[in-house]
N, C-alpha and C positions, 0 to 999 in steps of 0.2 A: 090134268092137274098141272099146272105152271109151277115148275120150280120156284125158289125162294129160299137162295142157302143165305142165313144172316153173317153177317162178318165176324171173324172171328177177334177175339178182346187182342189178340197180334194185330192185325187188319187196323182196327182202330185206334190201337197205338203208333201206329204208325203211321197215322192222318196228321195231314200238317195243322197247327196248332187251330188255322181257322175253322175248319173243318170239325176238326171235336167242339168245338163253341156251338156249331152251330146246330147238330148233335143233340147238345143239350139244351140248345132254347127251343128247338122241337120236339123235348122229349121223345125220342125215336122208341128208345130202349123200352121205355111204355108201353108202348105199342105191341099187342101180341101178334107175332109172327105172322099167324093163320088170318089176321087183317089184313096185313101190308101184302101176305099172297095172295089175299083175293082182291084189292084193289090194283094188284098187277094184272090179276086176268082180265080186270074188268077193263082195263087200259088196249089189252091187246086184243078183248072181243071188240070197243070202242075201233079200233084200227082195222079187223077185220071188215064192220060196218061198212065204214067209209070206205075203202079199198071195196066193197060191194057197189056202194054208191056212183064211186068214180067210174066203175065198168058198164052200169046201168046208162051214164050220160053218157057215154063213149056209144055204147051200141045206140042210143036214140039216136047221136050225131049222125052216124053212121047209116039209122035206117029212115033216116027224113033229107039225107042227101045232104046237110049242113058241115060232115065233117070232110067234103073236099074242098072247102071255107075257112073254116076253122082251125087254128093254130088252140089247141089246148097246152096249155100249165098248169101243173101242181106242183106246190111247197111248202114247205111248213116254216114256220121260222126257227123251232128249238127241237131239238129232241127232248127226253125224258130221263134221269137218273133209275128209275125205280129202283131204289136200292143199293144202286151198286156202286160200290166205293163208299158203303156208309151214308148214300145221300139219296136223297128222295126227291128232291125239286131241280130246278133247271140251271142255276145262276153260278156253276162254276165251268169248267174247260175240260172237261172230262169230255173221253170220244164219245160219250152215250147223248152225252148236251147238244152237243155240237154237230153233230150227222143229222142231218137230215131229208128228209124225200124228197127230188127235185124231178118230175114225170112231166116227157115234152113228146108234144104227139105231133106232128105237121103232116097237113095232106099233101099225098102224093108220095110217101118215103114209111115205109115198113120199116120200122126200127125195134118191132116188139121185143122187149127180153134184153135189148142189148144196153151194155154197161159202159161207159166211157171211162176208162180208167185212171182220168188222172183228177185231182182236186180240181174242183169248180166251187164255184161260190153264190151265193145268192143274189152277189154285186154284180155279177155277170150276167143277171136279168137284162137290167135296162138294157146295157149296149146288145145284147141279144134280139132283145123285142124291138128295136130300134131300128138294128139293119134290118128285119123281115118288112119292116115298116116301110123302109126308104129316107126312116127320117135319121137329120146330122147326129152323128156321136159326137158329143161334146169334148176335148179333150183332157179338162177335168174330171170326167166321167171316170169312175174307177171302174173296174169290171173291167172283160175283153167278151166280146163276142163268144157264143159257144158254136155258133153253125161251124165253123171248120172240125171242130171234131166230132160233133152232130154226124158232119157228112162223113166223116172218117180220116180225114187232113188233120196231118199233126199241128195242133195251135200252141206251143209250150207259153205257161204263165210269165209273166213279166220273170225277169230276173229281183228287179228292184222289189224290195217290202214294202215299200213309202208310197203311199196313198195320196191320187192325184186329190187336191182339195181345190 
C-alpha cells in the first residue's frame, strides 16, 4: 500500500499564494484521498514497468553482442509532484519536478549502481554525446561534458549561471 499523507490545512496555508490558486482550479480537495493514492501507485507500478523494460533491452544488448556498440541513454524530462507540497502536476520547481532519471550505460566500463554526486543536467546531453561522437562542441553549447565524472575525474560545473546562447 503506497502511502499518501494529504497536507495538512497548516501545509496549505502556507503555499505561496499561486499555489492555493492552483489548488482550486483543480479541485484537489475533491478528490477523495483513496483516488489520489492509488493513482500514485499506479504511477509507481507504471515506473516499476519501464525500469523492467529498460533491463530487458539492456540484457538483449548484451546477449546479441550490440551492447559492446552501444552507448545507451535514459531520461526523462520532469519528474512528478504526486501530491507533495499540495501539488499534483509537474509545472512548478519543487525537488520532486525537477529530479530526474538520467541512466548512461557505455561499453567497455561497468559503472552499474554508481552515483555521480554532483548536479548534472540534461543540458549536458549534447556536449556529452558529442565528445563520444568526435563531433565539435559548439561553444555556445550550454552543458559540459559528463565523461570526466562518468570516468571518475572531478569535472566541477561552470562557476558562471549565464547560459551560453
Amino acid at each position: 500500500r503506497v502511502p499518501f499523507p494529504l497536507p495538512s490545512r497548516e501545509e496549505i496555508n502556507a503555499l505561496h499564494p499561486f499555489h492555493k490558486a492552483y489548488r482550486e482550479l483543480i479541485r484537489i480537495d475533491s478528490i477523495p484521498g483513496e483516488n489520489l493514492r492509488k493513482a500514485k501507485a499506479a504511477y509507481y507500478a507504471l515506473v516499476e514497468l519501464l525500469d523492467s523494460w529498460i533491463g530487458r533491452i539492456l540484457a538483449a544488448l548484451d546477449e546479441t553482442g550490440l551492447a559492446r556498440d552501444t552507448i545507451v541513454v535514459y531520461f526523462s524530462d520532469h519528474g512528478e509532484m504526486l501530491g507533495e507540497h499540495g501539488r499534483w502536476h509537474k509545472g512548478c520547481f519543487f525537488e520532486e519536478s525537477v529530479r530526474v532519471p538520467l541512466i548512461i550505460r557505455i561499453p567497455g566500463q561497468d559503472n552499474r549502481g554508481r552515483k555521480i554526486p554532483e548536479v548534472v543536467s540534461l543540458l549536458d546531453l549534447l556536449p556529452t554525446l558529442c565528445q563520444w561522437a568526435g563531433a565539435e562542441i559548439f561553444s555556445r553549447v550550454s552543458g559540459r561534458s559528463l565523461i570526466p565524472p562518468i570516468a571518475g575525474q572531478e569535472n566541477p560545473r561552470e562557476k558562471s549561471a549565464t547560459p551560453k546562447y
